[in-house]
C-alpha positions as CSV (number, residue, x, y, z in Angstrom):
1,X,-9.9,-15.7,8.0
2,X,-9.6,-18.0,11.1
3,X,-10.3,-15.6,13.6
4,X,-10.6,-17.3,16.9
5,X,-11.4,-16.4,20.4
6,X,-7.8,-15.3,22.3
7,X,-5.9,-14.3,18.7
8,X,-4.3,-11.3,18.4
9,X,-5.3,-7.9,16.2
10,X,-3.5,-5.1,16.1
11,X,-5.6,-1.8,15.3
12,X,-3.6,1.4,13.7
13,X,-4.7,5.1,14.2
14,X,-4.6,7.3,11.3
15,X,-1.4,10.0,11.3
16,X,-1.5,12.8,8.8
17,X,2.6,12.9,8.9
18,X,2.9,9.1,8.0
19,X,0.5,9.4,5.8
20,X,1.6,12.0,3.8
21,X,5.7,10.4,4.0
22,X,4.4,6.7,2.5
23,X,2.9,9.2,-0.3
24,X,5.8,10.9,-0.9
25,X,7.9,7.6,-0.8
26,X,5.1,5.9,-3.2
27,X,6.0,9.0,-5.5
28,X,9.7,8.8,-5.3
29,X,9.8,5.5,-5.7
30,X,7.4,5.7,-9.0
31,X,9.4,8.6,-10.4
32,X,12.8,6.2,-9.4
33,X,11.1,2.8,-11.6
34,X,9.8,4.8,-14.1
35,X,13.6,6.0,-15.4
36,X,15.3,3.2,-14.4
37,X,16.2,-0.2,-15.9
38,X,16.6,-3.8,-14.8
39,X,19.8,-5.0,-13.3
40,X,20.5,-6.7,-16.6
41,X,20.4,-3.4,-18.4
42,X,17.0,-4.1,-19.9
43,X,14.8,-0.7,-19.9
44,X,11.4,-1.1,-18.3
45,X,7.7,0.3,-19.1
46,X,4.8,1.2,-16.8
47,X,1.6,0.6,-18.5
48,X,-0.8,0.9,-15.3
49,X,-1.8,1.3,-11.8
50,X,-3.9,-0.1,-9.3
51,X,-4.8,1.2,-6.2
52,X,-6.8,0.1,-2.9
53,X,-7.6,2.7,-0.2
54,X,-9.6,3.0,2.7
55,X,-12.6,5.3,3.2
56,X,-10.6,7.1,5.6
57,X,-8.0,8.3,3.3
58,X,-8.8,10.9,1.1
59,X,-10.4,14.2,2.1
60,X,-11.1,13.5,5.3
61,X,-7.7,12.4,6.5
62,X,-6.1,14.8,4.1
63,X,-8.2,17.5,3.8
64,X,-8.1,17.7,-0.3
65,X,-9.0,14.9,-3.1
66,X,-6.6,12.9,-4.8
67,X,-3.5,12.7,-2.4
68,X,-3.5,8.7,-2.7
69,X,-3.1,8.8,-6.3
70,X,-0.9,12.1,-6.9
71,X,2.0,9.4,-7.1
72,X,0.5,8.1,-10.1
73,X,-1.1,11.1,-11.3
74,X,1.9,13.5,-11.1
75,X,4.3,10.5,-12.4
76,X,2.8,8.7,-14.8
77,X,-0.6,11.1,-15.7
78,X,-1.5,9.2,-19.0
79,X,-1.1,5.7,-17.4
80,X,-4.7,3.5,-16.8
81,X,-5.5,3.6,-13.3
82,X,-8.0,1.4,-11.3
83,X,-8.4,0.4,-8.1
84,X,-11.5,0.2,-5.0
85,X,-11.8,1.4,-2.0
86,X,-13.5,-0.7,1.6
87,X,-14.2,0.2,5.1
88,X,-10.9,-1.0,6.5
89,X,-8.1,-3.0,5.3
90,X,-7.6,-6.3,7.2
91,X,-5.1,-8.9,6.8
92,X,-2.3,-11.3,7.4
93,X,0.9,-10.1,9.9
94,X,4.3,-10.5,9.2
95,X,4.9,-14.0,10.6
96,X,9.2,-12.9,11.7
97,X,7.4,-10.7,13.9
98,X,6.8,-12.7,17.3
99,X,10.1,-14.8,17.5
100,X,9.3,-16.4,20.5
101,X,5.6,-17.6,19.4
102,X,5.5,-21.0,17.7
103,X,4.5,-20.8,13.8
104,X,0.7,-21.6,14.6
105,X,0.8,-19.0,17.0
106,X,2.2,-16.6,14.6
107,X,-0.3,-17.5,11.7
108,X,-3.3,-16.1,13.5
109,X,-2.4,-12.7,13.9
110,X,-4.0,-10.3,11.8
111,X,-3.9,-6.7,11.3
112,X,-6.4,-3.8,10.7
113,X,-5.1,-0.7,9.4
114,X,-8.2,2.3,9.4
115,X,-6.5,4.2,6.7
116,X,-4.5,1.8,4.8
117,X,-3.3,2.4,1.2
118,X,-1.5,-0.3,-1.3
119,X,-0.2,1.2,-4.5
120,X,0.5,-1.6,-7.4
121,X,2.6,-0.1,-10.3
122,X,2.5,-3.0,-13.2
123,X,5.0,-2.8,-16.2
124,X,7.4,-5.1,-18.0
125,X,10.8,-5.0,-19.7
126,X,11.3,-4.8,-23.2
């Protein structure tokens, strides 16, 4: 990744309350693609899911199975769903984030999020 001595990381701490918000908005959101259509009228069809989580999701951060993928689960409960799960989640920042750093400065900082969870609905219009 380019990690060098004197760059920037960024840990997160695990909240419960955002957690459990960013799954309610992943499940909105689903429910909201799922009836839509395309801004050119064109209907839409979900066909699968993929998911990527952190071990500290899950029961332990939630205290009950399955709250990561209820969005897909409660939305779209026939769909194929796959996805993995890892340690932590690390990656790229947002490089807008540091205005007054010069690009190369804003290219090496990275994130680590403990209890990270990416959702990736897949579909196409018909």
């Amino acid at each position: 990744m380019g990690i060098k001595k004197g760059n920037t990381l960024r840990f997160y701490h695990p909240n419960l309350t955002t957690a459990l918000s960013s799954v309610a908005n992943a499940a909105n959101h689903m429910r909201s693609f799922k009836k839509g259509s395309t801004t050119s009228g064109d209907k839409h069809e979900v066909f699968g899911g993929i998911i990527f989580t952190s071990f500290g999701r899950g029961e332990p951060l939630f205290g009950q199975p399955n709250v990561d993928s209820s969005p897909f689960l409660d939305n779209c409960p026939s769909m194929t769903l796959g996805g993995t799960y890892s340690g932590w989640v690390l990656g790229r920042g947002d490089l807008n984030m540091y205005a007054t750093e010069s690009r190369e400065e804003k290219a090496v900082r990275s994130f680590m999020h403990e209890c990270g969870a990416v959702c990736l609905i897949m579909s196409y219009t018909g």
